[in-house]
N, C-alpha and C positions, 0 to 999 in steps of 0.2 A: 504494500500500500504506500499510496506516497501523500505527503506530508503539505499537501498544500495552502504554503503560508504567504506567498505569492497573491493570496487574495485578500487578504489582510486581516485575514477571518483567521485568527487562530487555530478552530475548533474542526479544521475540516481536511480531510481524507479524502482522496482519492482508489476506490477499488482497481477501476479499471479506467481506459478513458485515454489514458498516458504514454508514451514511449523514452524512458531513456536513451539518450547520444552520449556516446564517447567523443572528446572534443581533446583539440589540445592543451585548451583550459580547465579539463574537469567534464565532467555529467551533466550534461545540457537534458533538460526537460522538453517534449512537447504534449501540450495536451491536445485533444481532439475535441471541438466543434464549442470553444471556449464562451464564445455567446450564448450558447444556448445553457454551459452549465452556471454562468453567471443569473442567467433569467431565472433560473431554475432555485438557485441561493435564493437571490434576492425575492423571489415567492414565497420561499419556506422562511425567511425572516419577518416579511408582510403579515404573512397569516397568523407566524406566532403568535401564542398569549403570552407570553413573558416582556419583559420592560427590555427595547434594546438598549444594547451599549454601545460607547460611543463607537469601537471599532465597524458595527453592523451598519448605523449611523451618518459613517464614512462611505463605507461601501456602498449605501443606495446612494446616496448625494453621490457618487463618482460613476455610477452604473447609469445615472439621470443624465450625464455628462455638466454637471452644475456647479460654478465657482460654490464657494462659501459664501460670497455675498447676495449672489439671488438665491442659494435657498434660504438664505438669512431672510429676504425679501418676500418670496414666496410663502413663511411660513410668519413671517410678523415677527423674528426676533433681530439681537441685533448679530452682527459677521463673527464679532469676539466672543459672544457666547456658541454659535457655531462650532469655531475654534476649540471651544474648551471642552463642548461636549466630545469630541471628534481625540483632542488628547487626551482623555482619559477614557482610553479603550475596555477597561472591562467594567465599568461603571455603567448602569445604566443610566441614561437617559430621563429622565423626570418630566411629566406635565404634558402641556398642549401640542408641543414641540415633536417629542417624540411619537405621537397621535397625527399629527400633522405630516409629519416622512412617511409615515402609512401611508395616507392618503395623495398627497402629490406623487410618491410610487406607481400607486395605480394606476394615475391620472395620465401618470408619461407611459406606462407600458401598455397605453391602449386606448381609452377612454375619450377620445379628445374633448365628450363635452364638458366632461367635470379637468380636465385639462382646460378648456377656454376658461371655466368656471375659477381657476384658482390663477389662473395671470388676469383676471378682470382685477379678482380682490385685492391681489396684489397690486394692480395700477392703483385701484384705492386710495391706498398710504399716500400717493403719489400730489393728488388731488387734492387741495387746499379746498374745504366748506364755502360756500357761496357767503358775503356778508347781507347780504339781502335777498330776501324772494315775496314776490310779490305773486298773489293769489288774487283771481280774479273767478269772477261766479256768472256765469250766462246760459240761459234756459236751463235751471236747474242744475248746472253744471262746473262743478270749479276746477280751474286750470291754473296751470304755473304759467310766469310770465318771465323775461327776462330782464333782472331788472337795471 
């Protein structure tokens, strides 16, 4: 079995999948159809009931292909808290945060409308409150105006 820590995942093994090289540097690794056993991780972390850690954390944020700062962005926290969940690999994860990487997971491996759904919110943040809105009423009807 080999020892694949190459994902960043501590905790994970390879049965099969793999082929050893002889190199003139050493034992070169290859695995076989690496995206798919990546999708495949990153599902069986998703569905888990246990609290991720920040190493798991890491690896969906890198599987999504996403700096620290938009999923900082995407998820409503700040880049340095990111950061600190992500260094402290076997710790899990705390709060809406961790609930939230669930979720935008799903969102990029398929879903695009809860995908559209979570870069709306995120524009959001983005978007300073109107300081005035003026409502107006016609034939029973009331509407925004700009004001």
């Amino acid at each position: 079995m080999y020892h694949y820590i190459e994902s960043g995942l501590d905790y994970v093994w390879l049965a099969n999948g793999y082929t050893i090289h002889k190199t003139e540097y050493g034992d070169a690794v290859s695995i076989e159809q690496t995206d798919a056993l990546h999708k495949v991780l990153a599902t069986e972390i998703v569905n888990s009931p246990a609290p991720l850690t920040g190493a798991q954390f890491r690896f969906l944020r890198i599987e999504m292909e996403l700096s620290q700062r938009r999923l900082a962005e995407l998820i409503n926290a700040d880049e340095q808290a990111v950061a600190r969940w992500e260094k402290t690999r076997g710790k899990p994860v705390k709060g809406a945060a961790e609930r939230m990487i669930r979720v935008v997971y799903k969102a990029f491996s398929g879903n695009g409308s809860i995908k559209n759904m979570i870069e709306r919110l995120a524009a959001l943040d983005a978007v300073s409150a109107p300081a005035k809105v003026v409502m107006r009423e016609k034939d029973n009807e009331w509407r925004a105006e700009a004001a």
